[in-house]
Backbone as JSON Lines, residues from 0, in Angstrom:
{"i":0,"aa":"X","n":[45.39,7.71,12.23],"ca":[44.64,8.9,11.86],"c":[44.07,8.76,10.45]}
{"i":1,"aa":"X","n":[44.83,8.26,9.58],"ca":[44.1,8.35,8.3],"c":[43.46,7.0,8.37]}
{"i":2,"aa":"X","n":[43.11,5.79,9.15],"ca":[42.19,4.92,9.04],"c":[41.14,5.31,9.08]}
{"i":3,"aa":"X","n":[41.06,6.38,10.03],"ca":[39.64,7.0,10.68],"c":[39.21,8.06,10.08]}
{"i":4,"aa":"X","n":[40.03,8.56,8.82],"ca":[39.57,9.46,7.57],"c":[39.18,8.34,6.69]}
{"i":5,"aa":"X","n":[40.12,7.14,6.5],"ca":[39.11,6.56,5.45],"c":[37.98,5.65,5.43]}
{"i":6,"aa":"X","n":[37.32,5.6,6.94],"ca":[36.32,4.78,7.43],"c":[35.05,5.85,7.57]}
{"i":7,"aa":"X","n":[35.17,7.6,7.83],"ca":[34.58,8.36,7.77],"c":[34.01,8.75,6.69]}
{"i":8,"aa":"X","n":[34.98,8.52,5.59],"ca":[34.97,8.7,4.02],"c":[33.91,7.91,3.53]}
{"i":9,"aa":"X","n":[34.28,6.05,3.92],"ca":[33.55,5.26,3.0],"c":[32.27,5.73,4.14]}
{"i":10,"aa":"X","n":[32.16,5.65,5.52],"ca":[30.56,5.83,5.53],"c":[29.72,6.91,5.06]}
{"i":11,"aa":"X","n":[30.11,8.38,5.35],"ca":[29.82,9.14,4.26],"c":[29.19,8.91,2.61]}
{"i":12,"aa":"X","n":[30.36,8.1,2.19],"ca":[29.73,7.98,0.86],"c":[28.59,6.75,0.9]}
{"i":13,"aa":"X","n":[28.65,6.22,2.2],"ca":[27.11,5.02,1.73],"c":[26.11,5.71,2.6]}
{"i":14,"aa":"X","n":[25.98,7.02,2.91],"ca":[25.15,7.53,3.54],"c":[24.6,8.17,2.18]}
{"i":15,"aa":"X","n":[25.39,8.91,1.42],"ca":[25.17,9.39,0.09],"c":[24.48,9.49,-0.79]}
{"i":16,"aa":"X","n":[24.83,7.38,-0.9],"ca":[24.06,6.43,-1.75],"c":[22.52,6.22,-0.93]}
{"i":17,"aa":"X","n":[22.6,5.97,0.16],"ca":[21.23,5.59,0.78],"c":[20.56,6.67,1.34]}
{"i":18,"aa":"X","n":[21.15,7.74,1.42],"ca":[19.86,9.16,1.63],"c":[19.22,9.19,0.46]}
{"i":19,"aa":"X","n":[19.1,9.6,-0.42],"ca":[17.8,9.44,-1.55],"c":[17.02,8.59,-1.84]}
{"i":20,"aa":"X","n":[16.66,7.15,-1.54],"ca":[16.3,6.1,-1.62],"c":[15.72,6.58,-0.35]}
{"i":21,"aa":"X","n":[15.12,7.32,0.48],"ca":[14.69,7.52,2.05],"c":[13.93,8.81,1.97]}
{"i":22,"aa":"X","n":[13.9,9.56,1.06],"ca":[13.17,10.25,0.58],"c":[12.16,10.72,-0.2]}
{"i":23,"aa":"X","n":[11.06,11.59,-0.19],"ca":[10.23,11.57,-1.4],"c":[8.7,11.16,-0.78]}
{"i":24,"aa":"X","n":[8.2,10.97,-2.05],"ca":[6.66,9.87,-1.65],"c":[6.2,9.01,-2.64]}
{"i":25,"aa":"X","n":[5.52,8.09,-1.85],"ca":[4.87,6.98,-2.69],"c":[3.24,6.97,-3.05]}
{"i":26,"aa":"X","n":[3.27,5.92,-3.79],"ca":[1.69,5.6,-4.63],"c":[1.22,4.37,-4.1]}
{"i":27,"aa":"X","n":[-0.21,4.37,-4.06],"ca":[-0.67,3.28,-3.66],"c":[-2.17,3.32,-4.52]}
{"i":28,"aa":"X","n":[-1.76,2.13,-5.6],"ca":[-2.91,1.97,-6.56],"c":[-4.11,1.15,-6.24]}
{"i":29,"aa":"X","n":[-5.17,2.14,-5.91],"ca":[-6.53,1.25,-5.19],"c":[-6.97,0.17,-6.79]}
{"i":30,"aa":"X","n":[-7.14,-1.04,-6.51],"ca":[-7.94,-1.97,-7.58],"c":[-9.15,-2.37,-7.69]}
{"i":31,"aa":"X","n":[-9.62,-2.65,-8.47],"ca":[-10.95,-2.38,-8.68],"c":[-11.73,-3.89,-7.92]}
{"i":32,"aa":"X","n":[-12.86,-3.82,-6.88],"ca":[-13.18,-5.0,-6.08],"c":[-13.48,-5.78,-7.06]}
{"i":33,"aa":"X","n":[-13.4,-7.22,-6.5],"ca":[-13.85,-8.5,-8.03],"c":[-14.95,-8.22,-8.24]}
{"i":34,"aa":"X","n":[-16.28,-8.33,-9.39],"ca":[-17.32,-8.13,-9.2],"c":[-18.26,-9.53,-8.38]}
{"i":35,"aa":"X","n":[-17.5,-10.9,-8.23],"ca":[-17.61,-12.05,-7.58],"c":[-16.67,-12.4,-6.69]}
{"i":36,"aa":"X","n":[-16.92,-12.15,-5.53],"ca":[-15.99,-12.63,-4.12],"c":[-16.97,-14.27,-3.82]}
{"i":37,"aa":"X","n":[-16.1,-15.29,-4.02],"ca":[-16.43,-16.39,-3.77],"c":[-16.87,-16.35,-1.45]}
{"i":38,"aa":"X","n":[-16.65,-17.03,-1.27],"ca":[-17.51,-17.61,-0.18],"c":[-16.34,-17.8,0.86]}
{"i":39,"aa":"X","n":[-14.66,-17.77,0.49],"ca":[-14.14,-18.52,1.85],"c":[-13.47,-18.0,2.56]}
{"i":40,"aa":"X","n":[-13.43,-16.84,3.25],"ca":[-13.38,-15.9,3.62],"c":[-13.62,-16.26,5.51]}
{"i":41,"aa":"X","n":[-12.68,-16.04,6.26],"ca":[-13.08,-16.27,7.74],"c":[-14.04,-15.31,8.01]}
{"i":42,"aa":"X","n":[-14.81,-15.83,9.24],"ca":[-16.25,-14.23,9.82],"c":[-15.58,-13.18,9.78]}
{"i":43,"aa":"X","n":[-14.54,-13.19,10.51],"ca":[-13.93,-11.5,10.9],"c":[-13.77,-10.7,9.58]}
{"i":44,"aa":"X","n":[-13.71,-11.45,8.35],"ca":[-13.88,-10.23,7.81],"c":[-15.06,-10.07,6.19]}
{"i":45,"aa":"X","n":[-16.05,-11.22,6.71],"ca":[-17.17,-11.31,5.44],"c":[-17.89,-10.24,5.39]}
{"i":46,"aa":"X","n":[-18.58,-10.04,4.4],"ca":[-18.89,-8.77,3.52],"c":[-19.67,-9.2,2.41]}
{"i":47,"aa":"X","n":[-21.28,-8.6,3.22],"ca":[-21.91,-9.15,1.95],"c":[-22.66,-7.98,1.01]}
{"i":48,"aa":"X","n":[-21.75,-7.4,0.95],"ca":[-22.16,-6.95,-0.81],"c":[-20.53,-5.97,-1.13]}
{"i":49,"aa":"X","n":[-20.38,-5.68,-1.83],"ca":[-19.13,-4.68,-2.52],"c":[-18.9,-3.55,-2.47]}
{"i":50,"aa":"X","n":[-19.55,-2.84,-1.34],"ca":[-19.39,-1.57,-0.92],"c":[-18.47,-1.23,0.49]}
{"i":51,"aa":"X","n":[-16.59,-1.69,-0.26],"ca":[-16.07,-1.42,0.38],"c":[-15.22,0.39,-0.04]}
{"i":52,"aa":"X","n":[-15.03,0.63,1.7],"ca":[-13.89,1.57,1.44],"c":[-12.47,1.58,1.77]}
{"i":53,"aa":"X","n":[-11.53,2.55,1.61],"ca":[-10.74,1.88,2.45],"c":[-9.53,4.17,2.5]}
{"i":54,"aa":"X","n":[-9.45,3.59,4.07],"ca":[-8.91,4.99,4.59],"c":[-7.25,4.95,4.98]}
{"i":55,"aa":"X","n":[-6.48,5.61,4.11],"ca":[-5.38,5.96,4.37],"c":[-5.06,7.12,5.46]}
{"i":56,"aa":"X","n":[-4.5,6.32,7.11],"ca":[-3.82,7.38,7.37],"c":[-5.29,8.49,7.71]}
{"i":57,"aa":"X","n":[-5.05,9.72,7.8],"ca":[-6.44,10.29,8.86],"c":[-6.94,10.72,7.06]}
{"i":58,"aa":"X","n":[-6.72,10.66,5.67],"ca":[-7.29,10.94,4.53],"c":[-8.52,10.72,4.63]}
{"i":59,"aa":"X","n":[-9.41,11.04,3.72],"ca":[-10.46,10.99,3.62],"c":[-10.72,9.44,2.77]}
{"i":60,"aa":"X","n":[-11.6,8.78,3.06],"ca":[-11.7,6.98,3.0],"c":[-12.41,7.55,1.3]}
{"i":61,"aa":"X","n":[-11.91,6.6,0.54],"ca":[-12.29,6.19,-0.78],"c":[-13.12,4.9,-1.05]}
{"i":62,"aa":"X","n":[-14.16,5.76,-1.65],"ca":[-15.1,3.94,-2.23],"c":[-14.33,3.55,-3.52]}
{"i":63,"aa":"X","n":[-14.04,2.3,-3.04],"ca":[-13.83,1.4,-4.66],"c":[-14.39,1.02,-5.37]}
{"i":64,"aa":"X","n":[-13.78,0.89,-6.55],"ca":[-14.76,1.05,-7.72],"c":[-14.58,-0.37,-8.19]}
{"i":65,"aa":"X","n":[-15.83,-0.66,-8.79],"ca":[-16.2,-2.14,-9.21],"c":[-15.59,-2.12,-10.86]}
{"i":66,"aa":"X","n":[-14.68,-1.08,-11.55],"ca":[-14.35,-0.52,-12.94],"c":[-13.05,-0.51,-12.9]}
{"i":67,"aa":"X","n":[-12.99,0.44,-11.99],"ca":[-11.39,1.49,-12.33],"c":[-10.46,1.55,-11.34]}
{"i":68,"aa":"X","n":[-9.24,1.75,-11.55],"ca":[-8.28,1.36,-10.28],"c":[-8.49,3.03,-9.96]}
{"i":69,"aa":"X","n":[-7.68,3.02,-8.69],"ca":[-7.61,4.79,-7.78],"c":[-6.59,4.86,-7.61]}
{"i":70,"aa":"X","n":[-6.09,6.05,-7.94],"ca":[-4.78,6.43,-7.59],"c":[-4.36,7.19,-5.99]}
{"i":71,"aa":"X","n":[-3.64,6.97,-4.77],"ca":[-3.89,7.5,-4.19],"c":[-1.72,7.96,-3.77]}
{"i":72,"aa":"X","n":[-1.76,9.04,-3.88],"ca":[-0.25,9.5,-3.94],"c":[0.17,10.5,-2.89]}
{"i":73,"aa":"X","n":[1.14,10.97,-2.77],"ca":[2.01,11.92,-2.03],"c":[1.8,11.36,-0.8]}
{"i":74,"aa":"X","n":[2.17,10.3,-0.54],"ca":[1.94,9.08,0.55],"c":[3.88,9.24,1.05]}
{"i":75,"aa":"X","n":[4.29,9.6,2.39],"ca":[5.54,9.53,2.92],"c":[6.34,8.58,2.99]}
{"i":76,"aa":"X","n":[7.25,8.34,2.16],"ca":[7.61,6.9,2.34],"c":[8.53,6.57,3.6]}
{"i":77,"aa":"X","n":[8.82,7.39,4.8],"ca":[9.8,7.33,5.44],"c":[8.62,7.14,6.58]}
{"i":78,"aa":"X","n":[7.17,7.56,6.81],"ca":[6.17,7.37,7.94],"c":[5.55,5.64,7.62]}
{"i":79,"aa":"X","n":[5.39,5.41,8.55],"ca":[4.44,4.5,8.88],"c":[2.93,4.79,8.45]}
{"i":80,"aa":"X","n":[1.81,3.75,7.75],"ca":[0.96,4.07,7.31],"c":[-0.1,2.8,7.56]}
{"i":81,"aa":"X","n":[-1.24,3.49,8.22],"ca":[-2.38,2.95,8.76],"c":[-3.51,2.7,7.68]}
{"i":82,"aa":"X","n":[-3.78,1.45,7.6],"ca":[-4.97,1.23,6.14],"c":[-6.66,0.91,6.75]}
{"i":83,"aa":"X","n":[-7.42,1.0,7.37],"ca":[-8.84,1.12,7.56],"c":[-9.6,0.68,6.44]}
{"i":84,"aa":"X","n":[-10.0,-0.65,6.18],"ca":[-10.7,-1.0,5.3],"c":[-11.92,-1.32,5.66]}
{"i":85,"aa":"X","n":[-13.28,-0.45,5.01],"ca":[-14.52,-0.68,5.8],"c":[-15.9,-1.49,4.9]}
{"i":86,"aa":"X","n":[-16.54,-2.27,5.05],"ca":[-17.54,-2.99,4.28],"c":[-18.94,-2.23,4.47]}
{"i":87,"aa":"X","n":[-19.52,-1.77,3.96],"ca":[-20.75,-0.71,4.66],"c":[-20.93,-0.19,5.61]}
{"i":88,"aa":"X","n":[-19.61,0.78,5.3],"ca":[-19.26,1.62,6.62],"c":[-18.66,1.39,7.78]}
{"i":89,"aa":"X","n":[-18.72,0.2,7.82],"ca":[-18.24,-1.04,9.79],"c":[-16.31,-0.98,8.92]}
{"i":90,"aa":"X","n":[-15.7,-0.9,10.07],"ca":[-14.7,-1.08,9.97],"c":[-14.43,-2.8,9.63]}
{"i":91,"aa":"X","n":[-13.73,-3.28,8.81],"ca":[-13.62,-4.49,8.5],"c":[-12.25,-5.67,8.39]}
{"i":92,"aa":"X","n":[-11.32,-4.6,7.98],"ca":[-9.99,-5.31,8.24],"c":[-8.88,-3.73,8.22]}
{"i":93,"aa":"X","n":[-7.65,-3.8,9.16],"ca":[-6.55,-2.52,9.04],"c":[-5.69,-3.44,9.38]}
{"i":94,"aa":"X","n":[-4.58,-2.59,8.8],"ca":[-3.05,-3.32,8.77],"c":[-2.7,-2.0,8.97]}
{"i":95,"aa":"X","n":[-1.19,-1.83,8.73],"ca":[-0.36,-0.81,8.51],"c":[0.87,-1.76,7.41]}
{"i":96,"aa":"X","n":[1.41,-0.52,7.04],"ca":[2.76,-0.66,6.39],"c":[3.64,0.53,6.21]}
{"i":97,"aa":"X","n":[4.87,0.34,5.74],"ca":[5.59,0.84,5.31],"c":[6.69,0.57,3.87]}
{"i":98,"aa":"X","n":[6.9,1.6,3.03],"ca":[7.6,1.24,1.81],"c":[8.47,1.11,1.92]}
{"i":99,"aa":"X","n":[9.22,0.82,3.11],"ca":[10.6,0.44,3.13],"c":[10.4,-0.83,3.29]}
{"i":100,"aa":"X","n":[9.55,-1.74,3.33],"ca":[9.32,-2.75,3.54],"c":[8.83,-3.14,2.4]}
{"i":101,"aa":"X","n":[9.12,-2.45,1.15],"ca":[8.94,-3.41,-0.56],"c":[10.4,-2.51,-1.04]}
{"i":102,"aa":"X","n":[10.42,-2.96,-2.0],"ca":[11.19,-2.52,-3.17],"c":[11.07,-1.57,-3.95]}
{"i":103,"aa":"X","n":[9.43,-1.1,-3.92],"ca":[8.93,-0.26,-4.68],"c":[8.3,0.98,-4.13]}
{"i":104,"aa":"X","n":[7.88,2.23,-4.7],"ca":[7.54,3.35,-4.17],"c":[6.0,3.04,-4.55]}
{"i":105,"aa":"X","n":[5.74,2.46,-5.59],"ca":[4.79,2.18,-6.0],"c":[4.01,0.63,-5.72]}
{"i":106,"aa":"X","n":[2.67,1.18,-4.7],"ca":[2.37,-0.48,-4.22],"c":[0.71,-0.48,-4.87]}
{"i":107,"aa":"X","n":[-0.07,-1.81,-4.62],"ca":[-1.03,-2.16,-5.27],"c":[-1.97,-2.39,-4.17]}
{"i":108,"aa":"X","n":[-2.99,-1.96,-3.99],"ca":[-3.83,-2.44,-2.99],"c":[-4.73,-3.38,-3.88]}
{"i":109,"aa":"X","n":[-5.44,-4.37,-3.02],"ca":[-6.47,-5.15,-3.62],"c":[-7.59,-6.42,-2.76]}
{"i":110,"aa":"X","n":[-8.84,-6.15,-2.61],"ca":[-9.14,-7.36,-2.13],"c":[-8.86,-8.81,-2.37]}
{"i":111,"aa":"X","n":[-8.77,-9.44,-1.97],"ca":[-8.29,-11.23,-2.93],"c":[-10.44,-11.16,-3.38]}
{"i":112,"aa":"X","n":[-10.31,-11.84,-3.97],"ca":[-11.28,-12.64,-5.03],"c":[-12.14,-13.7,-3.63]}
{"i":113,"aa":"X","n":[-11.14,-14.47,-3.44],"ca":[-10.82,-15.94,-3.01],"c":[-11.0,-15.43,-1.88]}
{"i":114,"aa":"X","n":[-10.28,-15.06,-0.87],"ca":[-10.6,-14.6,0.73],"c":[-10.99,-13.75,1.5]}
{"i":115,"aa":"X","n":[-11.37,-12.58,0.13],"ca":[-11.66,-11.44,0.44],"c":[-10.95,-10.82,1.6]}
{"i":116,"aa":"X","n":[-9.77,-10.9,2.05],"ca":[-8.65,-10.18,2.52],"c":[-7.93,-9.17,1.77]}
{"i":117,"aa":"X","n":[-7.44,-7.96,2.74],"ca":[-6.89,-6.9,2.34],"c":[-5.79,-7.18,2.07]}
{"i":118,"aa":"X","n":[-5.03,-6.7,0.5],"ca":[-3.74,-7.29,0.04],"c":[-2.84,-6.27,-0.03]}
{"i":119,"aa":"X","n":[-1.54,-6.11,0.15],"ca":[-0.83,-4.67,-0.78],"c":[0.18,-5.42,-1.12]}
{"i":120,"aa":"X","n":[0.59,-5.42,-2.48],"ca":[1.91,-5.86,-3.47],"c":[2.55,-4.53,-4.01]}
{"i":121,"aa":"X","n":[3.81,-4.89,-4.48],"ca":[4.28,-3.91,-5.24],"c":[3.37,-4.32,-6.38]}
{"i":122,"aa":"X","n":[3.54,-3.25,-7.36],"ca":[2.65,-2.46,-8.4],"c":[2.67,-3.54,-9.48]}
{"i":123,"aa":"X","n":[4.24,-3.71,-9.94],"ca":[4.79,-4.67,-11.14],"c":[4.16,-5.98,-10.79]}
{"i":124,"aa":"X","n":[3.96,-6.16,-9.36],"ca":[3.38,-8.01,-9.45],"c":[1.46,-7.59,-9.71]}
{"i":125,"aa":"X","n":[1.29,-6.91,-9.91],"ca":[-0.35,-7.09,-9.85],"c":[-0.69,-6.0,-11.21]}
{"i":126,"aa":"X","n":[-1.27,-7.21,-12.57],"ca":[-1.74,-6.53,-13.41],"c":[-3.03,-5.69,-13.78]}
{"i":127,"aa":"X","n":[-3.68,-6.48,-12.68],"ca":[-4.86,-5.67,-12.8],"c":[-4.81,-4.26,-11.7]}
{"i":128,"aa":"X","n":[-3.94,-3.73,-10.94],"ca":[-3.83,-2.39,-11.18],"c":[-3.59,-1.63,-11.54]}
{"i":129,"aa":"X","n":[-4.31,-1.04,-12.55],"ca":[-4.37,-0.07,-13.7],"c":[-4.24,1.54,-13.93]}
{"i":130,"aa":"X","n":[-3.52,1.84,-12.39],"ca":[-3.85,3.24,-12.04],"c":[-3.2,4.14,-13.4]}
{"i":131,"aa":"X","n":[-3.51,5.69,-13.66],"ca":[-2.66,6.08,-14.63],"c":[-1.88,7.36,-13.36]}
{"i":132,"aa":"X","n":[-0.8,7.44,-14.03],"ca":[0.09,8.71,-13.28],"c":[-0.22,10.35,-14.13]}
């Protein structure tokens, strides 16, 4: 009887520890497109000029800015989240993710330079997103 109080106990208390870490919402810092996307890039997703957007989830789609990073927040970290990235309007590359699947609440969106593929890092690995809180 008291094994099964103190096996109730310890899971309890790591339910404790890991309910808050499961709660809340996250950030996702839009970066600013390169103003030079080199060339090597597969068809499915070339793009010839810098007028991308990109749509979180049923939100309203944001143009990126060739300047300034975007802040885009009160993002669920416990839902699943659909990314719609569009090149003059045409749908162009979507993923999904989830923040339980980084470390951080805070992630980085970004085109690559180099492949012009849709990227998301946590925040701390990518300096050039500059969002402010």
């Amino acid at each position: 009887m008291k094994r099964k109080y103190a096996i109730l106990s310890c899971a309890l208390t790591l339910l404790s520890v890991l309910a808050p870490a499961q709660t809340g919402t996250g950030k996702v810092c839009l970066a600013p497109v390169p103003k030079v996307l080199k060339g090597y890039s597969s068809p499915e997703v070339q793009c010839g000029s810098l007028d991308f957007t990109v749509q979180i989830d049923d939100r309203v789609p944001i143009a990126l800015s060739e300047t300034k990073s975007i802040l885009v927040d009160k993002l669920d970290i416990r839902a699943r989240h659909t990314v719609v990235v569009r090149c003059d309007g045409k749908p162009n590359q979507t993923f999904r993710f989830r923040f339980a699947d980084y470390q951080s609440q805070k992630l980085c969106f970004f085109i690559h330079g180099l492949y012009k593929t849709a990227q998301l890092w946590e925040d701390k690995q990518c300096p050039w997103c500059k969002c402010r809180e």
